[in-house]
N, C-alpha and C positions, 0 to 999 in steps of 0.2 A: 646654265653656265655660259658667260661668255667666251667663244671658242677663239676670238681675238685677244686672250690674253695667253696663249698658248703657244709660246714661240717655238718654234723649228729648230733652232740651236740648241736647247736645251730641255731636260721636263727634269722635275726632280718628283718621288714618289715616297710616299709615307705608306706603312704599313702595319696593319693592326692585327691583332687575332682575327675581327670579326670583318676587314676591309682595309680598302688601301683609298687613298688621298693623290691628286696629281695636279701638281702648280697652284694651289690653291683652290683647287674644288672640292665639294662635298663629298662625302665620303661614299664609296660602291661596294656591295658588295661581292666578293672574291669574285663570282662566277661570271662577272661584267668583263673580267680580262681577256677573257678572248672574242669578244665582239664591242670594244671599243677602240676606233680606228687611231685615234692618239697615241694606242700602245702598240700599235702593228708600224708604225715609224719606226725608222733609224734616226739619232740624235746626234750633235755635234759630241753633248756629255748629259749623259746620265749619271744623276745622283738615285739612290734607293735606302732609305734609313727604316729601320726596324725601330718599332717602340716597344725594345726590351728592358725589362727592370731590373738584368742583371747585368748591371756595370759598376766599374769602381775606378775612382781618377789616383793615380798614386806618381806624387811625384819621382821624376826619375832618381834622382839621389835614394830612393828609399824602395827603389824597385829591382828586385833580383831577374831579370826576362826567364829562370826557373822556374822561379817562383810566385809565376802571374795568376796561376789558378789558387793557392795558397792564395793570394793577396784578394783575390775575390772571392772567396767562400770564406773568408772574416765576416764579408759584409751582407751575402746574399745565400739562401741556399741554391747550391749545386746536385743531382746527378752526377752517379760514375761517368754517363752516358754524354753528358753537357762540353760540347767541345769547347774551348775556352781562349778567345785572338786577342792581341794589342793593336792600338792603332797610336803613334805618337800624337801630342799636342804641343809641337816648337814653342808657342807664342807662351804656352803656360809653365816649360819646363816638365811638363808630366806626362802619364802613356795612360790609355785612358784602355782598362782591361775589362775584357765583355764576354759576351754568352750569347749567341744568339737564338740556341735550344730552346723554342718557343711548341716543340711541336706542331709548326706551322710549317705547310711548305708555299703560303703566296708568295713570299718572299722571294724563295729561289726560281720560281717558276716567271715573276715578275724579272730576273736578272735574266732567265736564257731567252723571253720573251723580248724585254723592251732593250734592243743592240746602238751599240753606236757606232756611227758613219763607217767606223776601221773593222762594224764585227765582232766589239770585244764585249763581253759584257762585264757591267759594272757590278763591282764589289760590297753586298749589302753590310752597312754598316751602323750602328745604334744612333736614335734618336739622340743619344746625349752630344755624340760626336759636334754633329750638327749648330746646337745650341752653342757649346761652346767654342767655336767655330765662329759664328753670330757676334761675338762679343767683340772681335774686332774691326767691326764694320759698323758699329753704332759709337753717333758721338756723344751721347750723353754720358754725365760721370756717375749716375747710378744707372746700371744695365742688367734688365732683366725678363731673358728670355726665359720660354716655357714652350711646354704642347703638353696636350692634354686627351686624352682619344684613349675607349679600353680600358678602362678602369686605372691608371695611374698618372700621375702630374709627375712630368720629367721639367725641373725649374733649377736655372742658373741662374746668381745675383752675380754683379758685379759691381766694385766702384773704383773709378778709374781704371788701371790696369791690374788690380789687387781683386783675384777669385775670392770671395766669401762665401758662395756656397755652391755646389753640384750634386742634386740630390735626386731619386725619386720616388713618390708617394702612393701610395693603395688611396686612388679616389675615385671610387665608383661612382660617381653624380658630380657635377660641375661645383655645386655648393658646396662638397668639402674637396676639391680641385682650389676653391677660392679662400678655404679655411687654410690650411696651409702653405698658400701665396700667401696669405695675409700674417700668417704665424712668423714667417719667414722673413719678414720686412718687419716686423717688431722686435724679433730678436738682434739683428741686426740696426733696428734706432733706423731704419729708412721709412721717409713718409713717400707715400702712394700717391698725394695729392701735388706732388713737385714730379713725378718720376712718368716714365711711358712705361705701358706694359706690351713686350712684344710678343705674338703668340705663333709660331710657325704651323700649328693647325688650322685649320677653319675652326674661327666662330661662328655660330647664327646669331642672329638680330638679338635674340633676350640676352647670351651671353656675354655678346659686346656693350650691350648695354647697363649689364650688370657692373662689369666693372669701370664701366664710364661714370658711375658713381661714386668711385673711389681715385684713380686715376686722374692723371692730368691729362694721358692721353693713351691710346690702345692702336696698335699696331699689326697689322697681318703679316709677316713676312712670305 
């Protein structure tokens, strides 16, 4: 990994069942946390996203804050036990309600571990957040972020400023990771071959390459 693309100011960290992700490196697994010196810094800001598959985006108009766990175990199954947070999304008008009950604890242990500069630690929050988040920082008119890690494809279309879709998939293997991107984009009438695909996990070399076949172009964020 090159350790110069590692800035001081900031690390942001992905996190799996089986590992965690940081700034763009390959993936480690869990027991790497406490002997990798990049996590024993203080940060200006720490980000920490969980790739949980129990989120639901509901716009705020149709959102009771009662009734946010109702609103997500429509779409996911829930546990009594499953604690259940909102986080708004201003730019979309909607609150984006999640689960982080992974029976995972790298997550929390990566939050009391990797501190920033004031001390505080950072608030783990869903990959989806993240993604659509993403969406307004890219200029093209069809925008489509993804990560992929763990057996699920977390993928956001957009076009223009109009969400089309925020979803995530059971894909155990990148090929139906890419069956699904691709499902996704024909329902929607979007061609692949005008569009970037931006991916906030690591790829390696075959799977960037795979969709450099379809794509116009492929993006790491």
């Amino acid at each position: 990994m090159d350790q110069s693309n590692i800035s001081n100011k900031e690390i942001s960290i992905q996190v799996s069942l089986s590992g965690f992700s940081f700034n763009g490196s390959p993936w480690y697994p869990a027991e790497r946390v406490f002997t990798m010196p990049e996590l024993q810094r203080r940060y200006d800001k720490v980000e920490i996203s969980l790739l949980t598959p129990k989120v639901a985006l509901v716009p705020d108009a149709f959102l009771n804050p009662s009734g946010a766990r109702q609103a997500l175990a429509e779409v996911v199954s829930l546990r009594d036990t499953d604690l259940v947070e909102t986080i708004p999304v201003p730019s979309l008008g909607a609150t984006l309600v999640y689960s982080n009950s992974l029976d995972e604890s790298l997550s929390r242990v990566l939050s009391q571990t990797v501190l920033t500069t004031a001390g505080e630690q950072a608030r783990v929050l869903p990959e989806m957040y993240y993604l659509l988040r993403a969406l307004d920082s890219l200029p093209d008119y069809n925008k489509i972020v993804a990560s992929w890690y763990g057996g699920y494809l977390h993928l956001v279309i957009a076009q223009g400023k109009s969400l089309c879709l925020a979803n995530v998939y059971l894909a155990p293997d990148f090929t139906t990771a890419e069956y699904f991107l691709f499902l996704g984009l024909k329902r929607l009438q979007l061609n692949p071959e005008v569009s970037t695909a931006h991916f906030r996990t690591p790829l390696d070399l075959e799977q960037e390459m795979s969709l450099y076949r379809y794509f116009k172009s492929v993006v790491q964020l």
